[in-house]
C-alpha positions as CSV (number, residue, x, y, z in Angstrom):
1,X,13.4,-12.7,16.9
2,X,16.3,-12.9,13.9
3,X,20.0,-13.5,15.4
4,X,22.2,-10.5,14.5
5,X,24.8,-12.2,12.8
6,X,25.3,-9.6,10.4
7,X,27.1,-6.5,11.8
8,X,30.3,-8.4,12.7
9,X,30.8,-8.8,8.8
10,X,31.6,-5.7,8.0
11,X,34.7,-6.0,8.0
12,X,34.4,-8.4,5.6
13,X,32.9,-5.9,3.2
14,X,34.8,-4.3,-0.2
15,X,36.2,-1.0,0.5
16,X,35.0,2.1,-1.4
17,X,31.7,0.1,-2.5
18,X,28.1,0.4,-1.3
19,X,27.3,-2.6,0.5
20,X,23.9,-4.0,1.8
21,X,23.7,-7.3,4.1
22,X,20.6,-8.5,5.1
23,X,18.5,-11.4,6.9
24,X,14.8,-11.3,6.9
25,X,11.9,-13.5,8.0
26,X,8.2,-13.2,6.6
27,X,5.3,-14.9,8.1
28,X,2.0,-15.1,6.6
29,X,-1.2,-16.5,8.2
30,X,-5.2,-17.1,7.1
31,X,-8.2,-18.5,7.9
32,X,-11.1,-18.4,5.7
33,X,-15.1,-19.4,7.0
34,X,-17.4,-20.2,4.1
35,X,-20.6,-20.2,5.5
36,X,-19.2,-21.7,8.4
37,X,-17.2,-24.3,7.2
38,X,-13.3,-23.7,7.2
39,X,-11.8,-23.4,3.5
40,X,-8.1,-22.2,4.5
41,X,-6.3,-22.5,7.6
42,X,-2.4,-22.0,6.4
43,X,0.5,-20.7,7.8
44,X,3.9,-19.8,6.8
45,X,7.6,-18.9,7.3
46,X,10.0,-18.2,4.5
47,X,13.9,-16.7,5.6
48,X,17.2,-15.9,4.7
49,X,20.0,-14.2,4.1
50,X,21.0,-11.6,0.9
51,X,24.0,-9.1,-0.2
52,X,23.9,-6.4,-2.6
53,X,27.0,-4.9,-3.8
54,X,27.2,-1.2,-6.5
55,X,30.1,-0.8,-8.3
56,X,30.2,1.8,-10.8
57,X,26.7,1.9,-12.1
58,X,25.8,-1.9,-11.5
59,X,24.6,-4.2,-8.8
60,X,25.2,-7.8,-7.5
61,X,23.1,-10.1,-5.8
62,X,23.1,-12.9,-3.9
63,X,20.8,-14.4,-1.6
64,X,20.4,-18.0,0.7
65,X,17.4,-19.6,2.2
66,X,19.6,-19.6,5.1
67,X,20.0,-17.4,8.4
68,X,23.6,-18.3,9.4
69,X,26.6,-16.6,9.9
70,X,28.2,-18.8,7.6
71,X,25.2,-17.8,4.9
72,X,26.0,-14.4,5.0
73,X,29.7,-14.6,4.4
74,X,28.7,-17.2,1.2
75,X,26.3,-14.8,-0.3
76,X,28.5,-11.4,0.9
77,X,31.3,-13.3,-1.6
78,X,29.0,-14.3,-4.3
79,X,27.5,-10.3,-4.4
80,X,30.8,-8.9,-4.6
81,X,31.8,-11.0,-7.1
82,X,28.7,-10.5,-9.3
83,X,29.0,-7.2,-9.2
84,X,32.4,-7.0,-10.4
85,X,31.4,-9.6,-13.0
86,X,28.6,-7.1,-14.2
87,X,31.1,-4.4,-14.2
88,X,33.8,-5.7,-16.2
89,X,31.1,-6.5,-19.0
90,X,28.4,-3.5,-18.7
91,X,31.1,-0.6,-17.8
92,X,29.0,1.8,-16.5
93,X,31.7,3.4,-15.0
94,X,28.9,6.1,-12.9
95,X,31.4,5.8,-9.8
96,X,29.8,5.5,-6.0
97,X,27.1,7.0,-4.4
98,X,27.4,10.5,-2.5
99,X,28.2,9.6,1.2
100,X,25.6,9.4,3.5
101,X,24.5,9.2,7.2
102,X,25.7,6.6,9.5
103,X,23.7,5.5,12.4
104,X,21.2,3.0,14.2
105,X,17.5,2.0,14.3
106,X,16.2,-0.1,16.6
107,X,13.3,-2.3,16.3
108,X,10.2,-0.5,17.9
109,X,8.1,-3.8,18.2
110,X,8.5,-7.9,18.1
111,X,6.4,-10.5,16.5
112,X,3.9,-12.4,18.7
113,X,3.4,-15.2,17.2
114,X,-0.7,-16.1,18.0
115,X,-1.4,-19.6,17.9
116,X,-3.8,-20.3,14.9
117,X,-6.4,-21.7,17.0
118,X,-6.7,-18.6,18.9
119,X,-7.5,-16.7,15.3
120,X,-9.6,-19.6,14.3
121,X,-12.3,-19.0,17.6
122,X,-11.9,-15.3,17.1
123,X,-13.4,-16.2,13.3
124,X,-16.2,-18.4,14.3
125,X,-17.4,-16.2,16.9
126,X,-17.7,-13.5,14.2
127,X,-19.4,-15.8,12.3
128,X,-21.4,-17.1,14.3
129,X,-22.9,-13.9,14.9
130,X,-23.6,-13.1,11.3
131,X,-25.4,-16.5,10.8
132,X,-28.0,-16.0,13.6
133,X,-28.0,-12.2,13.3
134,X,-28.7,-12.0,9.2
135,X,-30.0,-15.5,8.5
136,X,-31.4,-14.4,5.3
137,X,-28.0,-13.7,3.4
138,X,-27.6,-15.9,0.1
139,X,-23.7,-16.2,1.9
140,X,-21.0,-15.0,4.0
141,X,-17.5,-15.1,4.2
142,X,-15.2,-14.7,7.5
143,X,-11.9,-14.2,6.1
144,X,-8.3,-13.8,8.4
145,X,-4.6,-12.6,7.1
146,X,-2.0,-12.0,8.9
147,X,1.3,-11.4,7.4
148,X,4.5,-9.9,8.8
149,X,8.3,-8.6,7.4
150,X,11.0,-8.9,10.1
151,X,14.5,-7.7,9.2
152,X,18.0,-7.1,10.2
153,X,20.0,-4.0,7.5
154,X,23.5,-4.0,7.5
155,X,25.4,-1.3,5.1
156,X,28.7,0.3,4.6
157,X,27.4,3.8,4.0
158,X,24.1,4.0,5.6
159,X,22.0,3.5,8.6
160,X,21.8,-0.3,10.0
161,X,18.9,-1.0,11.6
162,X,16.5,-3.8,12.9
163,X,12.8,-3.8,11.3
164,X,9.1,-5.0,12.3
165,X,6.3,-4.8,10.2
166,X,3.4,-6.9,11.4
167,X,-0.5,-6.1,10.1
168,X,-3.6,-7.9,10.4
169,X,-6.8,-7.6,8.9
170,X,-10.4,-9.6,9.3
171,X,-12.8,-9.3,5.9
172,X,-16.1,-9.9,6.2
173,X,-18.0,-10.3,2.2
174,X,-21.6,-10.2,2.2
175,X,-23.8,-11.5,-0.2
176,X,-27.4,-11.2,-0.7
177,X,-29.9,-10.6,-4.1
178,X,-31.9,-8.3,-5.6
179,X,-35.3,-8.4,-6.3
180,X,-34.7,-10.1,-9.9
181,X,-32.0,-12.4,-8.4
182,X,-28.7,-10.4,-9.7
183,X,-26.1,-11.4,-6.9
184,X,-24.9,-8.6,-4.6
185,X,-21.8,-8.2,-2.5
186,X,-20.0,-6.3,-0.3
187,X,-16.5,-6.5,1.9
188,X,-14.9,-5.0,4.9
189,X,-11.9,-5.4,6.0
190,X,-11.2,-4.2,9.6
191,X,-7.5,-4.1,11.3
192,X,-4.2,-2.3,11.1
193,X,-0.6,-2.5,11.8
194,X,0.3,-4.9,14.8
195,X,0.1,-8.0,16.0
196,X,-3.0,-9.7,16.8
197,X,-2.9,-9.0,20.3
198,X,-2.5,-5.6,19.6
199,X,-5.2,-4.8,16.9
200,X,-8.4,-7.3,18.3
201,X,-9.8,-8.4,21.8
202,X,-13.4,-9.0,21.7
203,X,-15.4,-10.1,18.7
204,X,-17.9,-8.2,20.1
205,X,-16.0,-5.1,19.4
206,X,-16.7,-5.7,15.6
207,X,-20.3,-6.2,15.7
208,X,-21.0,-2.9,14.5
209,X,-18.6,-3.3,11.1
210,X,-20.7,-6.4,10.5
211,X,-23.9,-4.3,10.9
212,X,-22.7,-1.4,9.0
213,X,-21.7,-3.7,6.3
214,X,-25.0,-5.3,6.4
215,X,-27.1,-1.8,6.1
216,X,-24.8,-1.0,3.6
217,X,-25.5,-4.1,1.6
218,X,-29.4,-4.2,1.8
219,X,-29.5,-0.5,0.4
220,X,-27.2,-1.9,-2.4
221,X,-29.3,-4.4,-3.2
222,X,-32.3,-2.2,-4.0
223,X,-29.6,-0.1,-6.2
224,X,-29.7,0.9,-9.6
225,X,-27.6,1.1,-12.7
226,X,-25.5,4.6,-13.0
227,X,-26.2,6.5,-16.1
228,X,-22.7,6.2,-18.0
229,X,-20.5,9.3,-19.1
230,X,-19.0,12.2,-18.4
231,X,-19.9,13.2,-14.7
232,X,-19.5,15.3,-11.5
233,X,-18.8,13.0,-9.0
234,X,-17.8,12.7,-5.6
235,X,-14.8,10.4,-4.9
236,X,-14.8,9.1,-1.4
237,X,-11.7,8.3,0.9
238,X,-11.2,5.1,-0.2
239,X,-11.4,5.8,-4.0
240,X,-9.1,8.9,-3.7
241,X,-6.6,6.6,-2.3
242,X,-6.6,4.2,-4.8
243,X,-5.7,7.2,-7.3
244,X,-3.4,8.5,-5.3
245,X,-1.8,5.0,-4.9
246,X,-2.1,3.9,-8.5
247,X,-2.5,6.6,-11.1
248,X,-0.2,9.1,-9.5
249,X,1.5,7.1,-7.2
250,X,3.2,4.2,-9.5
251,X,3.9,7.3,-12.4
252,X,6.0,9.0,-9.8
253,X,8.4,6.0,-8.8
254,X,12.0,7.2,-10.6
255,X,12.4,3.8,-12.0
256,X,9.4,3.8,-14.1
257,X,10.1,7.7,-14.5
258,X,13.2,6.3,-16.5
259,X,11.3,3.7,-18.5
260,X,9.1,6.5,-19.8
261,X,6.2,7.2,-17.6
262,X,4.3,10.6,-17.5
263,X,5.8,12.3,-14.5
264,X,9.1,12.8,-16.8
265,X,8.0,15.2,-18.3
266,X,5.6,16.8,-15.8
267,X,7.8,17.4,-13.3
268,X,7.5,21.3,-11.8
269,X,4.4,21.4,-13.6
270,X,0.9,21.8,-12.8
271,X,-0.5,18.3,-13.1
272,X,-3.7,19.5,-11.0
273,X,-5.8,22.1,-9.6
274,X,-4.2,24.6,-7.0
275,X,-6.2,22.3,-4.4
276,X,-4.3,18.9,-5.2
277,X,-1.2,17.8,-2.5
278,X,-0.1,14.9,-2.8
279,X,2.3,12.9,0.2
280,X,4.1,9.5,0.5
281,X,4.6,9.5,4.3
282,X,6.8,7.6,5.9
283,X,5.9,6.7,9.3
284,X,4.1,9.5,10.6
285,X,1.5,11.6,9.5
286,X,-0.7,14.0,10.5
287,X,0.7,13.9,13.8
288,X,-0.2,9.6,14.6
289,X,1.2,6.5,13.0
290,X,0.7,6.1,9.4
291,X,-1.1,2.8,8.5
292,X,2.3,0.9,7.7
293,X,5.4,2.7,9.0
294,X,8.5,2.6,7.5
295,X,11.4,3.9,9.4
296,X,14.5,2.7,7.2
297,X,14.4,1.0,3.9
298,X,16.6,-1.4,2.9
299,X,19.2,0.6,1.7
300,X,19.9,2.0,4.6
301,X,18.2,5.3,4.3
302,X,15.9,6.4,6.9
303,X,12.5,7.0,5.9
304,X,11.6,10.5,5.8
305,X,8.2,12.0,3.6
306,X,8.4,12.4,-0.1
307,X,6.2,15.5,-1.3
308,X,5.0,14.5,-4.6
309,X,2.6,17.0,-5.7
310,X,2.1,20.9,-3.8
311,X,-0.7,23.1,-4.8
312,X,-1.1,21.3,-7.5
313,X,2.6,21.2,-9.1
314,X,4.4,18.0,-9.3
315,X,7.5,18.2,-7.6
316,X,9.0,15.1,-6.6
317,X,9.9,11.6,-7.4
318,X,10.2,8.4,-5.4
319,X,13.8,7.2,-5.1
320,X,16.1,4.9,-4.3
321,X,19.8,6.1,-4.0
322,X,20.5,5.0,-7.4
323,X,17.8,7.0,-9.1
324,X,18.0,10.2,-6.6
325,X,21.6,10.3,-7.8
326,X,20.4,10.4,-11.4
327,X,17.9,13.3,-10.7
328,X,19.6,15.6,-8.2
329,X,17.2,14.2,-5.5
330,X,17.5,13.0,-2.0
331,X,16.7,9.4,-1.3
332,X,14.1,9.6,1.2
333,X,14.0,5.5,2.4
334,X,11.9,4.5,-0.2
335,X,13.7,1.2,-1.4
336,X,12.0,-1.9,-0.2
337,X,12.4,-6.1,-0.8
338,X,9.4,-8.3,0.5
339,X,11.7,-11.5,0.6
340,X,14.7,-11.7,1.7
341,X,15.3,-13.1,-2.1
342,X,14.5,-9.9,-3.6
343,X,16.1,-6.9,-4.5
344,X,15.1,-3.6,-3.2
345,X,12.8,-1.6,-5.4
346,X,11.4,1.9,-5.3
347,X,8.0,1.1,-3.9
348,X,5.3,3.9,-1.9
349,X,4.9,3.6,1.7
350,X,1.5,5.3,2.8
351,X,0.5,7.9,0.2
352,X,-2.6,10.2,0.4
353,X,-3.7,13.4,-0.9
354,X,-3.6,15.7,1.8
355,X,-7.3,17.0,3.4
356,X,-9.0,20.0,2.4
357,X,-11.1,22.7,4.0
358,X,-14.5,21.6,2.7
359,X,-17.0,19.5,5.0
360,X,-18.4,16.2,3.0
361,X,-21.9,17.4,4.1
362,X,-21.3,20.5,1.6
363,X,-19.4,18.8,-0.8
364,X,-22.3,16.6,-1.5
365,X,-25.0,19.3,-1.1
366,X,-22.6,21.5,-3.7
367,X,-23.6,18.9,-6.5
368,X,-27.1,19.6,-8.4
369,X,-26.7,15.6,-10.4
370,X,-23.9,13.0,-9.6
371,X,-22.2,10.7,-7.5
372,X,-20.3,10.2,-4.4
373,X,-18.7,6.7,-4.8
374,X,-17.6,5.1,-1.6
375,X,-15.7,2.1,-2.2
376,X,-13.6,0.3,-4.5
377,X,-12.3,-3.1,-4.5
378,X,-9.5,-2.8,-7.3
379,X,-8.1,-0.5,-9.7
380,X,-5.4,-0.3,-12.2
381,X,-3.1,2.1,-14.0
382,X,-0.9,2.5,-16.6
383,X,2.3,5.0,-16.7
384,X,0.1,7.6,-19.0
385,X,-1.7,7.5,-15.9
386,X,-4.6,6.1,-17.5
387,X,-7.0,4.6,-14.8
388,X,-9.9,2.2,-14.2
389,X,-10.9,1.2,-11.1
390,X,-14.4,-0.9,-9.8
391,X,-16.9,1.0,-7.6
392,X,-18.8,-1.0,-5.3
393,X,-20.8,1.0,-3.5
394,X,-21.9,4.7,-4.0
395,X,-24.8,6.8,-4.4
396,X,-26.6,9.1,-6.8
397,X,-26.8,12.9,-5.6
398,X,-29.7,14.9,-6.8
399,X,-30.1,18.4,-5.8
400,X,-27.6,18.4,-3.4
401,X,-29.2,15.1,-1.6
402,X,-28.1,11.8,-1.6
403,X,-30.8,9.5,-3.5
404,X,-30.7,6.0,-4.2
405,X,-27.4,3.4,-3.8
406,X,-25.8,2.6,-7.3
407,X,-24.8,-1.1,-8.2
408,X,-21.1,-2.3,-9.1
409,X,-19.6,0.1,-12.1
410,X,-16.5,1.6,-12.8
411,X,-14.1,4.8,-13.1
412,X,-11.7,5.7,-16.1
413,X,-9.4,8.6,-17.0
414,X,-6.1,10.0,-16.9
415,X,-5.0,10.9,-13.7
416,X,-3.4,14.4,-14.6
417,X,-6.3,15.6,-16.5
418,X,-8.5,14.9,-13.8
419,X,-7.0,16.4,-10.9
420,X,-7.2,19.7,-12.6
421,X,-10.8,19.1,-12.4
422,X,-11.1,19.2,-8.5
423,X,-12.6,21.9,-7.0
424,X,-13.7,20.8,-3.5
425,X,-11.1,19.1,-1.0
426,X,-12.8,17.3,2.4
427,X,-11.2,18.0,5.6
428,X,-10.8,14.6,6.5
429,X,-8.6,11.9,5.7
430,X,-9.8,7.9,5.4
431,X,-7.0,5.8,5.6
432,X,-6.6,1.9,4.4
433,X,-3.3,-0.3,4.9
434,X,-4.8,-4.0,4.0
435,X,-3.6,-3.5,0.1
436,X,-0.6,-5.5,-1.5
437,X,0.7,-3.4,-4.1
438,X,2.0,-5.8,-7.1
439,X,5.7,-4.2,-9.3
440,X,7.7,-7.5,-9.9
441,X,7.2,-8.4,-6.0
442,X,4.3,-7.9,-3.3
443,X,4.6,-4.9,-1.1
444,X,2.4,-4.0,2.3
445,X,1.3,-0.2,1.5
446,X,-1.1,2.3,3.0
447,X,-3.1,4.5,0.9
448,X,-5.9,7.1,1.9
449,X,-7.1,10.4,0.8
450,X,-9.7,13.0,1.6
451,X,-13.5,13.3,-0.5
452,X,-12.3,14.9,-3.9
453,X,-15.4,16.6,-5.8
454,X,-14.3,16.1,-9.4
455,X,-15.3,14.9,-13.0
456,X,-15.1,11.7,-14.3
457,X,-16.0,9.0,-16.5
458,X,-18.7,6.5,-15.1
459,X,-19.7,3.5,-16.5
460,X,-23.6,2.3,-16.3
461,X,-25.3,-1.1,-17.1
């Protein structure tokens, strides 16, 4: 657990300026099985100390690769003077932040630190099951990471607080042929938040992924090539997330809303249908833990929901205090760092649309010739909200039946234009939180999202 040797330097910090102190360790661990033989077996600790000083419209920074008291009175000094530094040169002259709430947030959790050998037998016996139970795969992959943000906030004008943020996830990739010899795959990952202890037990337990993954794959295999263009389609949970995460999501955050992206302008406009809601959670949602909670943000500000998009109108923005000045918002503990060497940035927490009334089972029979697409395995966006992201599994739908499995394709279109195509909502929500989200630094995020019945671009052979 990190020494608090922080909060007895306040009194070290410059009056009348927002000041942030804090010390954070990472960890990261893997192991990776290739066809049995152990490719990766790597752990690692990075920590230190950083300071961040605002004065008048401009911020200094200073970190050490150090957790010392001594550490945090070096970079405390070298932030300050940076900051007057930029000040005297850039003159912003914006003045401070509006004051805000004072108060304390404990750590709800502590790191276990599992022995690697531990998650090495877990692997093999996962492994070991797929080699004797599906002997006729071309290969498979048993794949462990485990990564975790520990971190002690310190500020002059905002909540201190002591965070934990552990997650760990098992991937299991699958690959087999079909009939002409094209290579097929598929992945899994299974986990959540927690230490290891907390998520796994018995391999066992995770037999049925494997198998599920393995039916999966063999109807795959016998797929065929979608017929591109212009379609009704069905977007699954996991593919709903990864719009909401990077074609709306990403346009939404108010720093690259002031570097020009397409929720400027849209803002209390209707960038959907009257169906489309849209939430970055915080910790909580839908009455049980969201994937990765967040209960204070490196600012200081305690975490609470950002509603992004209601009923179809976009009518929020990510902040950080900075940027919520700017626009007349409240910062809502949205500001994150992933080293202790980085500067907070705006990033999403666990963002969704929010479920429907529809049941899949007549979402899919509502469709006379489409697709329902089921899983993705990346996706990208630009801030017109332009998208493309892979499909990897999905299925054609012919009268209202689902017909034969579709090999790997793809998605494009601009995210705006086709939410105002969505005209059937699912009543259930399919979460994931194994994503890193890259925006100058790596960020743990959750993403989900209910089935979406909308039209899309498809790609074929």
């Amino acid at each position: 657990m990190l020494e608090n040797f922080i909060t007895g330097k306040k009194t070290l910090f410059a009056d009348g300026v927002h000041t942030e102190l804090r010390v954070q360790e990472n960890r990261s661990r893997r192991i990776m099985l290739v066809q049995g033989n152990l490719t990766a077996n790597s752990r690692s600790e990075i920590s230190g100390v950083s300071a961040r000083v605002y004065r008048n419209g401009v911020y200094g920074f200073s970190s050490m690769a150090e957790c010392s008291s001594s550490a945090a009175e070096t970079v405390l000094k070298a932030a300050e003077e940076n900051a007057l530094f930029m000040d005297r040169h850039i003159q912003k002259g914006k003045g401070a932040f509006p004051a805000a709430p004072t108060g304390q947030i404990p750590a709800g959790r502590v790191i276990v630190d599992t022995e690697q050998k531990r998650y090495l037998a877990f692997c093999k016996e996962l492994d070991a099951y797929i080699a004797r139970t599906y002997p006729e795969l071309s290969s498979r992959a048993v794949v462990l990471s485990a990564d975790s943000m520990e971190k002690r906030i310190c500020t002059s004008d905002g909540y201190d607080g002591h965070t934990v943020s552990p997650r760990i996830h098992i991937y299991f990739v699958l690959n087999t042929q079909t009939s002409s010899g094209e290579p097929v795959e598929l992945t899994a990952p299974v986990g959540g938040f927690g230490n290891f202890e907390d998520v796994f037990s018995d391999p066992a337990l995770l037999y049925p992924e494997i198998d599920r993954l393995y039916e999966a794959l063999m109807h795959k295999r016998e797929g065929i090539h979608a017929d591109a263009g212009y379609r009704t389609v069905i977007l699954g949970g996991f593919l709903s997330g990864m719009l909401a995460h990077e074609a709306v999501g990403h346009t939404v955050e108010a720093d690259l809303v002031q570097s020009g992206s397409v929720a400027g302008p849209n803002l209390g406009k209707r960038v959907g249908s009257e169906l489309v809601n849209l939430v970055d959670f915080a910790h909580t949602a839908f009455g049980k833990p969201a994937p990765l909670p967040v209960y204070l943000d490196d600012e200081g500000t305690p975490a609470e929901d950002a509603v992004l998009i209601r009923d179809g109108i976009l009518t929020g923005y990510l902040n950080s205090r900075e940027s919520a000045q700017h626009f007349g918002m409240k910062p809502q503990g949205c500001a994150r760092a992933w080293d202790f060497s980085d500067e907070p940035l705006i990033r999403m927490r666990n963002t969704t649309v929010l479920p429907g009334k529809d049941k899949l089972e007549d979402i899919i029979a509502s469709v006379e010739d489409g697709y329902y697409l089921t899983n993705t395995n990346n996706g990208q966006a630009d801030l017109t909200g332009e998208f493309m992201f892979g499909v990897t599994m999905g299925y054609e739908i012919k009268k209202g039946k689902l017909a034969r499995p579709i090999l790997d394709t793809t998605i494009s279109g601009v995210a705006f234009d086709m939410l105002k195509t969505v005209d059937m909502v699912s009543d259930e929500v399919i979460w994931t939180g194994s994503g890193t989200c890259g925006k100058k630094q790596r960020m743990s995020v959750g993403m989900g999202g209910p089935a979406l019945r909308c039209k899309v671009m498809i790609g074929g052979r």
